[in-house]
PyMOL Python script that loads the backbone (N, CA, C, O; Angstrom):
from pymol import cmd

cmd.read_pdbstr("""\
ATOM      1  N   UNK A   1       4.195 -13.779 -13.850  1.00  0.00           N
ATOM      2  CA  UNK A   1       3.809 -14.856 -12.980  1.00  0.00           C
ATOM      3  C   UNK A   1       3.078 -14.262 -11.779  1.00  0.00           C
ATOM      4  O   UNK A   1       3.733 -13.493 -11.075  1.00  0.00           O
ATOM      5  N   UNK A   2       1.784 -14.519 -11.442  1.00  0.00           N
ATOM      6  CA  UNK A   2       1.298 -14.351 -10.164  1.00  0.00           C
ATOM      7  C   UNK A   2       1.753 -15.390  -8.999  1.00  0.00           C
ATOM      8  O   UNK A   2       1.903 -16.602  -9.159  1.00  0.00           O
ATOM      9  N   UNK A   3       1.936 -14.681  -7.824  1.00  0.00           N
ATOM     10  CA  UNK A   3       2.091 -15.155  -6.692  1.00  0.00           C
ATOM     11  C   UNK A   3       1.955 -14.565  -5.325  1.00  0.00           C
ATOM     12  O   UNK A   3       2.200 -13.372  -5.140  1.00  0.00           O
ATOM     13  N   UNK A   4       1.590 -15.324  -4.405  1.00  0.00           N
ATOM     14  CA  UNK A   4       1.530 -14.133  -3.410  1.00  0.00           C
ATOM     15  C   UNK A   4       2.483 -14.655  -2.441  1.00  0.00           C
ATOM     16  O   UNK A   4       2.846 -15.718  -1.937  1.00  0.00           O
ATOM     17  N   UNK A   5       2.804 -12.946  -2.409  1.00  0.00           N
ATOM     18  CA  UNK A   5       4.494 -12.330  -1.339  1.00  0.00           C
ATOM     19  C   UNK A   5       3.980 -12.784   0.000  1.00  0.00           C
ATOM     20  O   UNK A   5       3.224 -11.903   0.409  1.00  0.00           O
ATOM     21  N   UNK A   6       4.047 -13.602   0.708  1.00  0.00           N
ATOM     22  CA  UNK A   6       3.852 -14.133   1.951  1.00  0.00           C
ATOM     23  C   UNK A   6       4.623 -12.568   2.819  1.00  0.00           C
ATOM     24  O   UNK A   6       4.247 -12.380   3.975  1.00  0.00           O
ATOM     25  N   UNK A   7       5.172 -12.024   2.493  1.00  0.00           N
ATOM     26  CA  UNK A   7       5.745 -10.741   3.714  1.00  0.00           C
ATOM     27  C   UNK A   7       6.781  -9.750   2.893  1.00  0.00           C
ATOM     28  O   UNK A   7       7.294 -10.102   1.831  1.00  0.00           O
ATOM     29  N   UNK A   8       7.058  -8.307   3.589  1.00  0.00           N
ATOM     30  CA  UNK A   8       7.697  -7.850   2.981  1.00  0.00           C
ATOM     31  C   UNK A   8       9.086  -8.416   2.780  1.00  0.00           C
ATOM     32  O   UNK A   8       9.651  -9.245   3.494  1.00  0.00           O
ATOM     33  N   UNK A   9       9.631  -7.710   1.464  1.00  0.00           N
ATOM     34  CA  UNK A   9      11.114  -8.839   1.857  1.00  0.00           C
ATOM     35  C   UNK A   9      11.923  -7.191   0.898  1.00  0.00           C
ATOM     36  O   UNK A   9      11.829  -6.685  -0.220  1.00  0.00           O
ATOM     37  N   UNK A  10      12.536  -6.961   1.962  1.00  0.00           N
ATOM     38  CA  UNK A  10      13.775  -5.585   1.526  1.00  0.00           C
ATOM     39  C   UNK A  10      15.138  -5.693   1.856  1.00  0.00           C
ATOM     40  O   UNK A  10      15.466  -5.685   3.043  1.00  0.00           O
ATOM     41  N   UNK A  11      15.978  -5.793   0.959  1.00  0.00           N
ATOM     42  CA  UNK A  11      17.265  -5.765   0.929  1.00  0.00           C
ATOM     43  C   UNK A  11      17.833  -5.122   0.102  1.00  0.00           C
ATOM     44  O   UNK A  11      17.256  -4.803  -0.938  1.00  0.00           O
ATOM     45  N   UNK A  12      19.428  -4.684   0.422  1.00  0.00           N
ATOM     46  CA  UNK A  12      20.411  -3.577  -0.730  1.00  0.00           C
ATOM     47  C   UNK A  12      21.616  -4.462  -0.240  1.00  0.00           C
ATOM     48  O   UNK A  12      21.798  -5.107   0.793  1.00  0.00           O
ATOM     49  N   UNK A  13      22.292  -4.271  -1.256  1.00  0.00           N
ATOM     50  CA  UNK A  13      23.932  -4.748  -1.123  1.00  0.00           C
ATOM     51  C   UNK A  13      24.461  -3.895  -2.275  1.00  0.00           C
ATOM     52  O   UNK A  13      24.639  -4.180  -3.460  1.00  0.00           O
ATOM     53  N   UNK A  14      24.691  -2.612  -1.492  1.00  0.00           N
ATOM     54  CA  UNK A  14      25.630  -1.758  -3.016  1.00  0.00           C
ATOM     55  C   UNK A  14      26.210  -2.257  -3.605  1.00  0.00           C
ATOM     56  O   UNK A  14      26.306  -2.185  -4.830  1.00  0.00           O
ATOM     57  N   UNK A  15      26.961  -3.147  -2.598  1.00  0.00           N
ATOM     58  CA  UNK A  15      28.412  -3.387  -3.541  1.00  0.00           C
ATOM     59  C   UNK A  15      28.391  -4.539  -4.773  1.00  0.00           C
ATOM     60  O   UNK A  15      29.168  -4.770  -5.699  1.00  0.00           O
ATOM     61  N   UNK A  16      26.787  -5.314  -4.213  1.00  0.00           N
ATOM     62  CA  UNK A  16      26.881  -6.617  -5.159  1.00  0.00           C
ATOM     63  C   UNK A  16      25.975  -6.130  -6.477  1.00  0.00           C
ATOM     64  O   UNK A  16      25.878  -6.816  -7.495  1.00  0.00           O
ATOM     65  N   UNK A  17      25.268  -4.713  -6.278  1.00  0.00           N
ATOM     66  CA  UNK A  17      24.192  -4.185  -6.743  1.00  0.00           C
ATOM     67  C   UNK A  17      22.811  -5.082  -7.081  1.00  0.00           C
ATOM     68  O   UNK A  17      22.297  -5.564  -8.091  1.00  0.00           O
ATOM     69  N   UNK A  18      22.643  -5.049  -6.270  1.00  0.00           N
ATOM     70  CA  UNK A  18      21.193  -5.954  -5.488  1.00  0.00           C
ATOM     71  C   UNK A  18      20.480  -5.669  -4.294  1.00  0.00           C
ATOM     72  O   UNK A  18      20.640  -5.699  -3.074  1.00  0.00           O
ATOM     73  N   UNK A  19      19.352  -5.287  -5.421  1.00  0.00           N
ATOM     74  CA  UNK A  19      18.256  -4.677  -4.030  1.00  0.00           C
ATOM     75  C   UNK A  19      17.057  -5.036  -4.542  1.00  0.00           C
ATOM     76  O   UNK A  19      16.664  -5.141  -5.703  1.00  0.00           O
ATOM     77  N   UNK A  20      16.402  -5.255  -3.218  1.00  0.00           N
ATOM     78  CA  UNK A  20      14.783  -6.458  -3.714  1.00  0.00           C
ATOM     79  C   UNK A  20      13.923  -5.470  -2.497  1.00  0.00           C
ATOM     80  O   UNK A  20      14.142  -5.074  -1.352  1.00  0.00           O
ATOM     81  N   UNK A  21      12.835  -5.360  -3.518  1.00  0.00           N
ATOM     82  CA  UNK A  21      11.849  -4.323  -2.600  1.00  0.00           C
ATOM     83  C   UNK A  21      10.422  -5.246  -3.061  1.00  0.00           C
ATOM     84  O   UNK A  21       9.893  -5.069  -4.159  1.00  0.00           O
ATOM     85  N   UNK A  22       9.994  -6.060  -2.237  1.00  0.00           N
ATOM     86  CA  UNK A  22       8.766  -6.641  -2.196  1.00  0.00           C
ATOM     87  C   UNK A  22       7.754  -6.641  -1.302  1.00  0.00           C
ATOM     88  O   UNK A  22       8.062  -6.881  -0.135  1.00  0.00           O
ATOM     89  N   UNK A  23       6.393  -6.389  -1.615  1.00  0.00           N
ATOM     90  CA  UNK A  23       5.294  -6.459  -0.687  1.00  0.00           C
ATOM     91  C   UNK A  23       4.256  -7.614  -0.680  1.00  0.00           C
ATOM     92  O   UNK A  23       4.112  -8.406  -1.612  1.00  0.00           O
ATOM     93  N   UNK A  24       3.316  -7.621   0.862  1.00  0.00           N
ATOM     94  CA  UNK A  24       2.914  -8.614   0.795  1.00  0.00           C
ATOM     95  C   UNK A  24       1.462  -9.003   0.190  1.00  0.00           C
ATOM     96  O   UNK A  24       0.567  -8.194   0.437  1.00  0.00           O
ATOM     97  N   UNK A  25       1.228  -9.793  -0.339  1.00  0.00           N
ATOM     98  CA  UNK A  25      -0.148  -9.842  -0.940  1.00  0.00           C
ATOM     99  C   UNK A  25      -0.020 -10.523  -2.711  1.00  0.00           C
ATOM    100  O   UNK A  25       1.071 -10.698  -3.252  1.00  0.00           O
ATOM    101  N   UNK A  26      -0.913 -10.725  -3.161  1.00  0.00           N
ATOM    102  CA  UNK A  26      -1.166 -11.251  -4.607  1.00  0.00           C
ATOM    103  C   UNK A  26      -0.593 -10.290  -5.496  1.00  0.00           C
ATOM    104  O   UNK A  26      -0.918  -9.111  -5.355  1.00  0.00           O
ATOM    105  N   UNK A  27       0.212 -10.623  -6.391  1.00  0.00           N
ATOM    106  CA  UNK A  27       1.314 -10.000  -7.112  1.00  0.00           C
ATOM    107  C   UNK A  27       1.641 -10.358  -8.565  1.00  0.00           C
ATOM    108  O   UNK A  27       1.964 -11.541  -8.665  1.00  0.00           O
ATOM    109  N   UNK A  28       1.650  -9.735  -9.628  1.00  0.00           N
ATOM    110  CA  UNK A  28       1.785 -10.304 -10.854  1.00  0.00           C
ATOM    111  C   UNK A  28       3.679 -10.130 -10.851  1.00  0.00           C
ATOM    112  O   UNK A  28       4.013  -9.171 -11.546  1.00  0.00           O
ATOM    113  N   UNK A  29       4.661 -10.742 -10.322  1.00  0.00           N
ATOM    114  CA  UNK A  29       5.888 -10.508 -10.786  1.00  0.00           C
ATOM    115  C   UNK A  29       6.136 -10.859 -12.002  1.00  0.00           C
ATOM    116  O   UNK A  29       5.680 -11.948 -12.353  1.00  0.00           O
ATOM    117  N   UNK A  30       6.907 -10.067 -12.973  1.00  0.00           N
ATOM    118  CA  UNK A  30       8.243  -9.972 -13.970  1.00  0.00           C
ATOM    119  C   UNK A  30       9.412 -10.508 -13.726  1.00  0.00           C
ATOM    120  O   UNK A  30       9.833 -10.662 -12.580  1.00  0.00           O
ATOM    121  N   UNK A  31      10.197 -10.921 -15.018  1.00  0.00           N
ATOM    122  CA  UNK A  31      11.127 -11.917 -14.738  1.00  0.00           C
ATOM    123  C   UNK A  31      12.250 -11.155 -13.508  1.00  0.00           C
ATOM    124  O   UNK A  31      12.896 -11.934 -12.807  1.00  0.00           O
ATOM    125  N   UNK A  32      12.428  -9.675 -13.305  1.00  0.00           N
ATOM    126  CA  UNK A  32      13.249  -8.871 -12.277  1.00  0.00           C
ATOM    127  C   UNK A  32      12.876  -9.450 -11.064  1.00  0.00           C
ATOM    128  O   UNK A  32      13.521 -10.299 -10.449  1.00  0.00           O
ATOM    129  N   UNK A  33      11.457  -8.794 -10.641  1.00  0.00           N
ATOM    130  CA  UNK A  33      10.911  -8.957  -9.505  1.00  0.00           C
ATOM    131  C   UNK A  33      10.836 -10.729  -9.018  1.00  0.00           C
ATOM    132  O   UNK A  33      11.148 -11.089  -7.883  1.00  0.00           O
ATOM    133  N   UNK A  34      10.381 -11.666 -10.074  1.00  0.00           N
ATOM    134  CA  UNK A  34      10.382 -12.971  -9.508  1.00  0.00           C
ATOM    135  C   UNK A  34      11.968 -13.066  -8.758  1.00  0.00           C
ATOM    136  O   UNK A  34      12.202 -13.134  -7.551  1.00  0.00           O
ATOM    137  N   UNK A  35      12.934 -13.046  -9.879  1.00  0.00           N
ATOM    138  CA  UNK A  35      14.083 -13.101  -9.299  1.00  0.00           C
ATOM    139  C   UNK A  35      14.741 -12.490  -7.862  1.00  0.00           C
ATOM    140  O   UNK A  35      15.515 -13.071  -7.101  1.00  0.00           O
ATOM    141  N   UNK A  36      14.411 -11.688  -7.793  1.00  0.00           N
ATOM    142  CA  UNK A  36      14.012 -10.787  -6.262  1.00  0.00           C
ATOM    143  C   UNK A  36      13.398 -11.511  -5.296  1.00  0.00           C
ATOM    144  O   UNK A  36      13.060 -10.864  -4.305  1.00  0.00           O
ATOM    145  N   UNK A  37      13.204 -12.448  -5.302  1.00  0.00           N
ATOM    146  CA  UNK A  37      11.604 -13.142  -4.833  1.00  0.00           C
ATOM    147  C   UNK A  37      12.705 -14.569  -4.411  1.00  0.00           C
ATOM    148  O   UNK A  37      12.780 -14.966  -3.248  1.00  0.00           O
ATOM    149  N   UNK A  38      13.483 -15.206  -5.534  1.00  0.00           N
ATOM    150  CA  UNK A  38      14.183 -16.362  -5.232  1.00  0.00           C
ATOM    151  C   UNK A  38      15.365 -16.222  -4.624  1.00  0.00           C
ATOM    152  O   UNK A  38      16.057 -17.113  -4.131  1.00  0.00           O
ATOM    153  N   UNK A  39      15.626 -14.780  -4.690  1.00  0.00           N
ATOM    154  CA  UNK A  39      17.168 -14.465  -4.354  1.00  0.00           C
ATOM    155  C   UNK A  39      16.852 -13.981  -2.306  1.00  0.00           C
ATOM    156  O   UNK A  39      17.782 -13.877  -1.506  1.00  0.00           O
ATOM    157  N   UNK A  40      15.905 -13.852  -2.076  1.00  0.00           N
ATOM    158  CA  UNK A  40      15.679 -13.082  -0.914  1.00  0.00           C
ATOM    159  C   UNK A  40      16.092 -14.272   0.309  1.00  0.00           C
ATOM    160  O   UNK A  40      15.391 -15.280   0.387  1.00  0.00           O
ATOM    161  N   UNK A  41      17.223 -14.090   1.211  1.00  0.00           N
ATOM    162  CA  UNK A  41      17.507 -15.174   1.784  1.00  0.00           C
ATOM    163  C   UNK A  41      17.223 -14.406   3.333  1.00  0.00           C
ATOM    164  O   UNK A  41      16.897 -15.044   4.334  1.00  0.00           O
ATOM    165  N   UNK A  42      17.394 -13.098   3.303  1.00  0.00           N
ATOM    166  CA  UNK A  42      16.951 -12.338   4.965  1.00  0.00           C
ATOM    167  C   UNK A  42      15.722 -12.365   5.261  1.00  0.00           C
ATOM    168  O   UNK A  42      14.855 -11.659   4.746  1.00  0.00           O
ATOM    169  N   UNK A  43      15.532 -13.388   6.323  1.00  0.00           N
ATOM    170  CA  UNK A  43      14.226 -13.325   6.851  1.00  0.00           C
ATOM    171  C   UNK A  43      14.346 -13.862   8.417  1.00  0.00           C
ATOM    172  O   UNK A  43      15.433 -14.144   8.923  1.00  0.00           O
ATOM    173  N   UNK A  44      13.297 -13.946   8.993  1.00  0.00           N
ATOM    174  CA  UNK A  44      13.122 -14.226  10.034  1.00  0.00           C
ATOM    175  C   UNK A  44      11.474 -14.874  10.122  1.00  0.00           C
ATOM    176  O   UNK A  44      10.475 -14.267  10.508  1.00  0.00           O
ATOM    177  N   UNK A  45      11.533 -15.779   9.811  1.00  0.00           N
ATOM    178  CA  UNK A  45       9.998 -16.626   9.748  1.00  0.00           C
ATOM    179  C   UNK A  45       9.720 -16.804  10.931  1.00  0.00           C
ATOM    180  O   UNK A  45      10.293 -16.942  12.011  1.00  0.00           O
ATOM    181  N   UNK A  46       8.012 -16.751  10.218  1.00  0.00           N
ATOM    182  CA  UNK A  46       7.412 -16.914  11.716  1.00  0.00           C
ATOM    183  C   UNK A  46       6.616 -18.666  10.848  1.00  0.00           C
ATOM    184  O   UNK A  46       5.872 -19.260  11.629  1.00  0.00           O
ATOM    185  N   UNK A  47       6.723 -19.110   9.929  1.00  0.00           N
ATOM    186  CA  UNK A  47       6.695 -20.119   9.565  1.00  0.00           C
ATOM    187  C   UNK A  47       7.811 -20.771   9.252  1.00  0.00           C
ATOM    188  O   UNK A  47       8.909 -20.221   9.160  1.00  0.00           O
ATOM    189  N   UNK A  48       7.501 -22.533   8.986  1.00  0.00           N
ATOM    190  CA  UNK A  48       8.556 -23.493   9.168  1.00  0.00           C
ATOM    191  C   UNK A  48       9.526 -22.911   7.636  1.00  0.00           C
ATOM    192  O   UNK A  48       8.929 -22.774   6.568  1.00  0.00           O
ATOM    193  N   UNK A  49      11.098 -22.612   7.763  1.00  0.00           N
ATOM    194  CA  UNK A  49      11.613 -22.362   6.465  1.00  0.00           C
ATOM    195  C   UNK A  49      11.262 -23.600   5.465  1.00  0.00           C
ATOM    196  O   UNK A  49      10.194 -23.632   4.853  1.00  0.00           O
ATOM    197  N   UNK A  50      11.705 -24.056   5.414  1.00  0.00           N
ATOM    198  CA  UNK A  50      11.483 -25.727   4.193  1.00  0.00           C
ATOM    199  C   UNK A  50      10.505 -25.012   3.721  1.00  0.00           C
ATOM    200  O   UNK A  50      10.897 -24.364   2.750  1.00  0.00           O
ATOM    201  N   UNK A  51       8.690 -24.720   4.130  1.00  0.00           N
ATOM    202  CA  UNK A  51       7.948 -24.067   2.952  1.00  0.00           C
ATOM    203  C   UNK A  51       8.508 -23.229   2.580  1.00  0.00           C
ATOM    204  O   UNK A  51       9.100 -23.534   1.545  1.00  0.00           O
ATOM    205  N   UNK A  52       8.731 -21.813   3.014  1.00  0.00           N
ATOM    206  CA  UNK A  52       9.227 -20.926   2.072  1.00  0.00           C
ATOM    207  C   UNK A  52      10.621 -21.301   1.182  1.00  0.00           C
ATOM    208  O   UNK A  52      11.088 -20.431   0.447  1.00  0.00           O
ATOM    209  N   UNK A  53      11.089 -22.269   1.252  1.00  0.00           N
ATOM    210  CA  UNK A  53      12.253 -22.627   0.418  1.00  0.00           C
ATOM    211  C   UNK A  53      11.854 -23.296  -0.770  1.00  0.00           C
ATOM    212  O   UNK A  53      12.420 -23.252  -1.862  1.00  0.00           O
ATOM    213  N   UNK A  54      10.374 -24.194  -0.319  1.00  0.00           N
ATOM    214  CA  UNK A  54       9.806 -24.959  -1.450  1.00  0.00           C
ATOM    215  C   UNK A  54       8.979 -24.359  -2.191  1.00  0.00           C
ATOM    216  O   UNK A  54       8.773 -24.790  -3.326  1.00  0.00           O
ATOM    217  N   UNK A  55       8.352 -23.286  -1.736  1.00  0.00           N
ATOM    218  CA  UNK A  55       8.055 -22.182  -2.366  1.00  0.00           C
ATOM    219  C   UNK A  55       8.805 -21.414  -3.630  1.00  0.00           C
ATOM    220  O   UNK A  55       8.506 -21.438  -4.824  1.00  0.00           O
ATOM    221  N   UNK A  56       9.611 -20.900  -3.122  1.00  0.00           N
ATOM    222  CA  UNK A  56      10.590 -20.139  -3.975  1.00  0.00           C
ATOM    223  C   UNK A  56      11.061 -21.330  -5.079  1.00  0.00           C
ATOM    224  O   UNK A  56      11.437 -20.858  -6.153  1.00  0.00           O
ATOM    225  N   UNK A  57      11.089 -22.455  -5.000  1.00  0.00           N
ATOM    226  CA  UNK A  57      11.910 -23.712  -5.662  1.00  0.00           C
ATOM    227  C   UNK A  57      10.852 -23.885  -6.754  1.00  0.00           C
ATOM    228  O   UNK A  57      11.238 -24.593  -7.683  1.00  0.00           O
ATOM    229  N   UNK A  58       9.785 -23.472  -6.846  1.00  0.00           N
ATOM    230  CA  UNK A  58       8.477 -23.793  -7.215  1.00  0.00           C
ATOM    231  C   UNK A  58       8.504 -22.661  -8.603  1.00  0.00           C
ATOM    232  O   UNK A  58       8.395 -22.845  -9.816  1.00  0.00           O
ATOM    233  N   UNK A  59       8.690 -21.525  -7.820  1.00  0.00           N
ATOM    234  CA  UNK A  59       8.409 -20.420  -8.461  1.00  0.00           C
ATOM    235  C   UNK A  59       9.870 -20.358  -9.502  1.00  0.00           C
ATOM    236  O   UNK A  59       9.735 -19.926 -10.646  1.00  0.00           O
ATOM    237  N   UNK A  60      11.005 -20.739  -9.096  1.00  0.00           N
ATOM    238  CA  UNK A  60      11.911 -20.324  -9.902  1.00  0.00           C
ATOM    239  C   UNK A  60      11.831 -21.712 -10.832  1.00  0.00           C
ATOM    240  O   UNK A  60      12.723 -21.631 -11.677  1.00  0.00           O
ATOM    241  N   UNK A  61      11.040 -23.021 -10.983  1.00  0.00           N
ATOM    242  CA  UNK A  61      10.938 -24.252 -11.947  1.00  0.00           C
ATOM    243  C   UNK A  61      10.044 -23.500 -12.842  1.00  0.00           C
ATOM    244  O   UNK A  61      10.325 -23.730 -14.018  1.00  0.00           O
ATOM    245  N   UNK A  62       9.208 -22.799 -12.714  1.00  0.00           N
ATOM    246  CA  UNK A  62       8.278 -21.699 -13.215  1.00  0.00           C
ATOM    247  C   UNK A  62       8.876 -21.090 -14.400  1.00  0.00           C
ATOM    248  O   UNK A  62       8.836 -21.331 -15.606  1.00  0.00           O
ATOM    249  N   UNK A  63       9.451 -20.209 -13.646  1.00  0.00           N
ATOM    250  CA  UNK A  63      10.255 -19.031 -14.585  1.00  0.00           C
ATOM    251  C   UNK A  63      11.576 -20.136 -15.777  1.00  0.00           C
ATOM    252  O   UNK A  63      12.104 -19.717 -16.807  1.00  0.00           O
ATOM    253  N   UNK A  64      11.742 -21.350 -15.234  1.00  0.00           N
ATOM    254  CA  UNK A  64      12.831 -22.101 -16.315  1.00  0.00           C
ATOM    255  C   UNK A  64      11.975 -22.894 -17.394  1.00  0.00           C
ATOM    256  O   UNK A  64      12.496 -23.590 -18.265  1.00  0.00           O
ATOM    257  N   UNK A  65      10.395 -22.685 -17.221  1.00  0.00           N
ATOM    258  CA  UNK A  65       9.458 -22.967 -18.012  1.00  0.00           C
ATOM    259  C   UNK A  65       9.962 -22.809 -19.301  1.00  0.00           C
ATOM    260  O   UNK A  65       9.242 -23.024 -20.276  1.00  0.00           O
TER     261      UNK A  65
END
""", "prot")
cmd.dss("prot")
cmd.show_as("cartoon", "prot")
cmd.util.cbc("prot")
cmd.orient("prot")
């Protein structure tokens, strides 16, 4: 699936073993990386959240294609 990463988005949680390493720009993600992409909840927007939520909502109706 192409999409573009509106910002970097990096996170680890050893313990849950989950770590999302994404950059920003036009991107062909895989079913890993999309998931990385819907799961990423640390941010600090400098845009309104609701898009990036409807975003991600978009992308993961996608992947249940």
């Amino acid at each position: 699936m192409e999409i573009d990463v509106e910002k970097e988005m990096h996170y680890v949680d050893k313990a849950g073993g989950v770590e999302i390493n994404l950059y920003p720009g036009m991107q062909i993600l895989n079913g890993e990386k999309s998931l990385q992409y819907i799961r990423f909840r640390h941010d600090k927007l400098s845009y309104p959240k609701e898009t990036f939520e409807m975003h991600r909502y978009y992308v993961l109706l996608l992947l249940l294609k």
